[in-house]
PAVEXLO-422168 format. One record per atom (N, C-alpha, C): residue number from 1; chain; atom name; x, y negated, z negated. Coordinates in steps of 0.02 Angstrom, whole numbers. Layout:
! residues N
+-----+--------+-------+--------+--------+--------+
! num ! chaine ! atome !      X !      Y !      Z !
+-----+--------+-------+--------+--------+--------+
! NUM !      A !    CA !      X !      Y !      Z !
...
+-----+--------+-------+--------+--------+--------+
! end
This chain:
! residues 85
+-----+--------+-------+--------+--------+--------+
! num ! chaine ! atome !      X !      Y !      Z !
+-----+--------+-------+--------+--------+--------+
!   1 !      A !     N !   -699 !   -549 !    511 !
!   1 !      A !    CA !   -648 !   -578 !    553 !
!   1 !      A !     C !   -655 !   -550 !    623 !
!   2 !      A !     N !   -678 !   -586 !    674 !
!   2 !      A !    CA !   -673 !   -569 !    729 !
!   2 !      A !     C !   -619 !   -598 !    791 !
!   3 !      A !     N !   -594 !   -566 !    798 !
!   3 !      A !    CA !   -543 !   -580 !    851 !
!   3 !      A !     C !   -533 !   -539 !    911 !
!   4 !      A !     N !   -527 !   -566 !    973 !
!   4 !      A !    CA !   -565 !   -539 !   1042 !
!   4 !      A !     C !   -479 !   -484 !   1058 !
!   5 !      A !     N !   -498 !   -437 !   1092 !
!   5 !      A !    CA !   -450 !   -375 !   1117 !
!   5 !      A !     C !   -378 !   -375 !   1045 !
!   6 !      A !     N !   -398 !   -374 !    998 !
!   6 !      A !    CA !   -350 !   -344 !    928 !
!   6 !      A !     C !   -375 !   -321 !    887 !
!   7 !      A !     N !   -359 !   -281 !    859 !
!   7 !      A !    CA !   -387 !   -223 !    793 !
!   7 !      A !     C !   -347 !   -257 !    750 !
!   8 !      A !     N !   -389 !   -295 !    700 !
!   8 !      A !    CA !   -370 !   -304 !    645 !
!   8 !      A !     C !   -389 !   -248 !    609 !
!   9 !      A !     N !   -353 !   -247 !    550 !
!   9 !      A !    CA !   -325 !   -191 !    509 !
!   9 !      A !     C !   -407 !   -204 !    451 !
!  10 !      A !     N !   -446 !   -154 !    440 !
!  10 !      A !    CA !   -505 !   -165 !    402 !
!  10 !      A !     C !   -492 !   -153 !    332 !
!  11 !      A !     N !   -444 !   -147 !    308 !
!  11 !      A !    CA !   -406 !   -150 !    239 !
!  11 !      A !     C !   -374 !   -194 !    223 !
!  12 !      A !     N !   -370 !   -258 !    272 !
!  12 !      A !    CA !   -352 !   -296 !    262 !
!  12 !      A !     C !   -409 !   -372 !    257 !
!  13 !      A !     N !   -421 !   -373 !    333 !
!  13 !      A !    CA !   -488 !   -391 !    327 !
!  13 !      A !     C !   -556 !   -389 !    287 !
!  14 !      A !     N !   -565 !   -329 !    269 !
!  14 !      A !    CA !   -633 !   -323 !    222 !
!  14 !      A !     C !   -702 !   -361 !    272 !
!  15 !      A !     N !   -690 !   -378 !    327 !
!  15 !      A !    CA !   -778 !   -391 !    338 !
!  15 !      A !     C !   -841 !   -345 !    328 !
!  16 !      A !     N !   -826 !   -307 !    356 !
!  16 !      A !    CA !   -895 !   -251 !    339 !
!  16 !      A !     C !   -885 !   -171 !    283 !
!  17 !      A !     N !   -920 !   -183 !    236 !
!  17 !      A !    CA !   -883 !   -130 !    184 !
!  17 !      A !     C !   -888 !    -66 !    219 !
!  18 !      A !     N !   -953 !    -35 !    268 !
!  18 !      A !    CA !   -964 !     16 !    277 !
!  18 !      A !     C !   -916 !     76 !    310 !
!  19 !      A !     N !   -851 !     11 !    333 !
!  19 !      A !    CA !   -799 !     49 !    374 !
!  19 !      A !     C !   -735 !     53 !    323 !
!  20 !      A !     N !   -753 !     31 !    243 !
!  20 !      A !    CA !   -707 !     68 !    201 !
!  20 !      A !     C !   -717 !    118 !    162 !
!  21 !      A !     N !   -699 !    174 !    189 !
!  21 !      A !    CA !   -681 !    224 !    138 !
!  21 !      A !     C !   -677 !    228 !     70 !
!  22 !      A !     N !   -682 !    277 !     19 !
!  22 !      A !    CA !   -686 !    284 !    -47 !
!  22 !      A !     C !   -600 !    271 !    -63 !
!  23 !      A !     N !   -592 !    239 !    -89 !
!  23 !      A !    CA !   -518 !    227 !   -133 !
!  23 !      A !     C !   -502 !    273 !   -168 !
!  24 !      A !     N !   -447 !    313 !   -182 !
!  24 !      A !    CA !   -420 !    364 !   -204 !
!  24 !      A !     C !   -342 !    347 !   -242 !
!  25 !      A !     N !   -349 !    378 !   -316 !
!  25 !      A !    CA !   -304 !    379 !   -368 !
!  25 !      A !     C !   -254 !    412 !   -360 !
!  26 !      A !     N !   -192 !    424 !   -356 !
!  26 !      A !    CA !   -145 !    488 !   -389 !
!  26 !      A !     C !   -121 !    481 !   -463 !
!  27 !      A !     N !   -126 !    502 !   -482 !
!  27 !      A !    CA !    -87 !    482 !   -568 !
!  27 !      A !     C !    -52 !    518 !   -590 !
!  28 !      A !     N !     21 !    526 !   -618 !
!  28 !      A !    CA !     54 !    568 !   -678 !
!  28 !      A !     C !     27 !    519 !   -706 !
!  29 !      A !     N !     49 !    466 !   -724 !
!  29 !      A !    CA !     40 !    424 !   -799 !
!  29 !      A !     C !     25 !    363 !   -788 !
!  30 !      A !     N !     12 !    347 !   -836 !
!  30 !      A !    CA !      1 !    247 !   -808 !
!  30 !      A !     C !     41 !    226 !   -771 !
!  31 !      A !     N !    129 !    251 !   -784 !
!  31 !      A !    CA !    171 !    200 !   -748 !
!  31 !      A !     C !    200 !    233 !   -687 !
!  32 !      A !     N !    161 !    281 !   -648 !
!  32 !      A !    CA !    184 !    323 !   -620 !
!  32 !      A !     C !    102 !    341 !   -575 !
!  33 !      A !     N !    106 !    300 !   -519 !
!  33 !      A !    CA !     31 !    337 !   -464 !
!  33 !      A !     C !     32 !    288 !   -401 !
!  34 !      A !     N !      5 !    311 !   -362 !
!  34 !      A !    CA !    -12 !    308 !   -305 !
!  34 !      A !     C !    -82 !    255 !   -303 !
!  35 !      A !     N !    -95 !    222 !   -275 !
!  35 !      A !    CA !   -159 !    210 !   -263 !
!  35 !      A !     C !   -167 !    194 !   -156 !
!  36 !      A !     N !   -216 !    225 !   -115 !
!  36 !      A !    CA !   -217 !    245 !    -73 !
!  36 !      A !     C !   -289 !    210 !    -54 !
!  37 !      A !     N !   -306 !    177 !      2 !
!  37 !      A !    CA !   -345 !    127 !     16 !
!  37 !      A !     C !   -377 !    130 !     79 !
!  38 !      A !     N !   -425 !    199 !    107 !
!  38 !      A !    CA !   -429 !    209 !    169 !
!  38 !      A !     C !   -477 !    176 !    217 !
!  39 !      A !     N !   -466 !    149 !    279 !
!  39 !      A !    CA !   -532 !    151 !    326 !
!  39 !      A !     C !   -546 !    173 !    369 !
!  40 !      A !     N !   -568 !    145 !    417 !
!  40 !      A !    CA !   -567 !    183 !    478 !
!  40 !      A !     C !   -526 !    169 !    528 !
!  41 !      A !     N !   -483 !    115 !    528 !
!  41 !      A !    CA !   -443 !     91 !    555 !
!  41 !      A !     C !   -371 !    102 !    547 !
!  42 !      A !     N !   -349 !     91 !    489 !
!  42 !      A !    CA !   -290 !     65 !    454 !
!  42 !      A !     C !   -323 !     99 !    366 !
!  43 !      A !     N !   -235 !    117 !    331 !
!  43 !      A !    CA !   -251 !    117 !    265 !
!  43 !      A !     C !   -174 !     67 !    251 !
!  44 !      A !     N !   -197 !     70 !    164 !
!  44 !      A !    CA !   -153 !     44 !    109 !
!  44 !      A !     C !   -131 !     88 !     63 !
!  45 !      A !     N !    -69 !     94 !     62 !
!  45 !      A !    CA !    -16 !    155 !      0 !
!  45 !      A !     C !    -15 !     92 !    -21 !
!  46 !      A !     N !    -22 !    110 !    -98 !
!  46 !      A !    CA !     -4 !     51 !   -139 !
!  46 !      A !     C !     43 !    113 !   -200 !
!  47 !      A !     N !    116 !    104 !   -200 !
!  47 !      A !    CA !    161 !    161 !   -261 !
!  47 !      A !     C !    180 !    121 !   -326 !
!  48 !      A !     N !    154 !    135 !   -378 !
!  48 !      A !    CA !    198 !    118 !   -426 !
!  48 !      A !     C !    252 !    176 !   -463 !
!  49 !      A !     N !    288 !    157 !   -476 !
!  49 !      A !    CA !    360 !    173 !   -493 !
!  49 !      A !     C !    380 !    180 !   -554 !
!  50 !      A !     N !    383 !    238 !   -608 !
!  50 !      A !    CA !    411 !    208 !   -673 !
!  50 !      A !     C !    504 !    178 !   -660 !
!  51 !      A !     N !    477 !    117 !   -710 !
!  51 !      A !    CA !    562 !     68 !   -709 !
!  51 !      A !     C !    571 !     67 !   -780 !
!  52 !      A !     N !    587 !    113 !   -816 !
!  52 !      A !    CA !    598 !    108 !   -901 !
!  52 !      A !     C !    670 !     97 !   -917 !
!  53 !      A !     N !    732 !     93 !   -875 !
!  53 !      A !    CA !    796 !     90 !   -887 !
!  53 !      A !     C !    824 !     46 !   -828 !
!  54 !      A !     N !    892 !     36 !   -817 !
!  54 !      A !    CA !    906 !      0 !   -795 !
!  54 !      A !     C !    928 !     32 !   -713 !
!  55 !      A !     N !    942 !    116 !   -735 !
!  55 !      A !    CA !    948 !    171 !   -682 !
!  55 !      A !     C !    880 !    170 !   -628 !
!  56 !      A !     N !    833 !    188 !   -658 !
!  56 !      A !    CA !    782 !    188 !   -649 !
!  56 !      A !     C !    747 !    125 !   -597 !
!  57 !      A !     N !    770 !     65 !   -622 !
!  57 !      A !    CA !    740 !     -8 !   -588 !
!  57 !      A !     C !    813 !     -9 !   -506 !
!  58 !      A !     N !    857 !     14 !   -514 !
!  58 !      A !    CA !    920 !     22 !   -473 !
!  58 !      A !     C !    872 !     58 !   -424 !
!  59 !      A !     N !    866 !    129 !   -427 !
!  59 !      A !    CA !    850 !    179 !   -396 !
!  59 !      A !     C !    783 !    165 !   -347 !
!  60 !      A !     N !    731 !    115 !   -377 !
!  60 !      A !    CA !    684 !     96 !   -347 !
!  60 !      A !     C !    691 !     38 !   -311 !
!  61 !      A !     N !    742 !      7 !   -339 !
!  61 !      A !    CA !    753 !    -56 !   -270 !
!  61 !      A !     C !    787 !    -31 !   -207 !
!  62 !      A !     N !    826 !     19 !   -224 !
!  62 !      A !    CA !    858 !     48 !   -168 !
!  62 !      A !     C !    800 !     90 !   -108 !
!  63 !      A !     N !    743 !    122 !   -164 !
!  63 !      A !    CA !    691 !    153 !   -118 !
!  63 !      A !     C !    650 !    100 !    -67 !
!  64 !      A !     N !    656 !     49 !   -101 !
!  64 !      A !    CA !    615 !    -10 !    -63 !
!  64 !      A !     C !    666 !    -33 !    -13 !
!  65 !      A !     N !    727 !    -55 !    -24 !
!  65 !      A !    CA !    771 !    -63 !     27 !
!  65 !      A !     C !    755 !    -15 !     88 !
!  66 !      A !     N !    735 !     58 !     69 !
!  66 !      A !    CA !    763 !     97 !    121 !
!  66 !      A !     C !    694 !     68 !    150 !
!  67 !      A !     N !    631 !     89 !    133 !
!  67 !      A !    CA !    561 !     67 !    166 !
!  67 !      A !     C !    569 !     18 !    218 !
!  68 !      A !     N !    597 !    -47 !    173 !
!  68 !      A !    CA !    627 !   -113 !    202 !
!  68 !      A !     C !    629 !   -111 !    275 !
!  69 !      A !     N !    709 !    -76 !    260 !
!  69 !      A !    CA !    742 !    -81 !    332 !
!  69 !      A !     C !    710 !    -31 !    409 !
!  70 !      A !     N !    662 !     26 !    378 !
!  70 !      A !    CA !    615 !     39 !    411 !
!  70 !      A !     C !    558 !     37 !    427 !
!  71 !      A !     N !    567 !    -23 !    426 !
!  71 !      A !    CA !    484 !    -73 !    426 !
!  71 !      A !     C !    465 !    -91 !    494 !
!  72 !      A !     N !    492 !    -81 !    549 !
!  72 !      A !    CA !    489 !    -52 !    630 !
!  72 !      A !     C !    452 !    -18 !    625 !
!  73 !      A !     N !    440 !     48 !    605 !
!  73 !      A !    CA !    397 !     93 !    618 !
!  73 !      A !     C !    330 !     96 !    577 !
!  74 !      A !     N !    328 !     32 !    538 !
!  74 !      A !    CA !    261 !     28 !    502 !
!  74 !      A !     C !    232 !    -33 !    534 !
!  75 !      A !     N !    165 !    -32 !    565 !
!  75 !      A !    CA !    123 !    -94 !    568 !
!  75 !      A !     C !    135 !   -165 !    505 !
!  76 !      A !     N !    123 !   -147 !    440 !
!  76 !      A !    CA !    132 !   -184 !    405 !
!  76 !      A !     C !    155 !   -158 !    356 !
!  77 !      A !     N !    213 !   -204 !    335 !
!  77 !      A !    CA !    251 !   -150 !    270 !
!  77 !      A !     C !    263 !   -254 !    203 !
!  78 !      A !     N !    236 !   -223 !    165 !
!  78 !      A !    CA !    259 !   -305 !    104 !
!  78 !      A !     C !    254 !   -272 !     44 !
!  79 !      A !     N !    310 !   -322 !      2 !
!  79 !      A !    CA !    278 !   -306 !    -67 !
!  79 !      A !     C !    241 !   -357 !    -99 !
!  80 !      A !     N !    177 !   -333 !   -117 !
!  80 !      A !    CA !    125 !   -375 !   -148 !
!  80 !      A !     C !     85 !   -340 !   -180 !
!  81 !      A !     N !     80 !   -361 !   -245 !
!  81 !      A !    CA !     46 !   -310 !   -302 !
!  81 !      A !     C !    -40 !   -322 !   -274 !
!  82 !      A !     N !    -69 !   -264 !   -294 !
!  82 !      A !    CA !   -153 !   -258 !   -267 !
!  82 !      A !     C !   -166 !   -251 !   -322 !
!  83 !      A !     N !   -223 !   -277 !   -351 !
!  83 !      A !    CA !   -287 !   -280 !   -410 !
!  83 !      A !     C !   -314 !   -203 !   -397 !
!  84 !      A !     N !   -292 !   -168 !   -470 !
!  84 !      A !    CA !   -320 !   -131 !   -466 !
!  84 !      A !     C !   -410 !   -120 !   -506 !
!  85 !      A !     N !   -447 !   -104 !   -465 !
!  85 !      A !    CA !   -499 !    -91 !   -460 !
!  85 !      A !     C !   -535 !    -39 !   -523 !
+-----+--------+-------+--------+--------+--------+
! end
């Protein structure tokens, strides 16, 4: 993707692999990790959340709310599940 005086985000884009970085895991458990998506430009936090109760699924919508509403200070903030790899 070329586009004249803007930095597109190369984690988003994907044109040239050499400017992505190795992808990196965090894990407690399956339902519970991080996955982290670096380049040289721009990265991707991708969090999953355990939601096993109804407390639990509350507590994480509220965490996303908060993200939400401070989504000013992030270039790009969405929720959209990523294929994990």
């Amino acid at each position: 993707m070329s586009s004249e005086r803007h930095n597109v985000p190369e984690i988003e884009a994907q044109t040239s692999p050499e400017v992505l970085l190795n992808p990196l895991t965090v894990s407690r458990n399956e339902n519970e990790r991080v996955f982290i998506e670096p380049s040289v430009n721009s990265i991707r936090v991708s969090i999953r959340i355990k939601q096993a109760d109804e407390i639990e699924h509350i507590l994480v919508h509220k965490f996303t709310r908060f993200l939400t509403q401070r989504a000013e200070s992030f270039f790009i903030l969405r929720r959209k599940p990523v294929k994990v790899r």
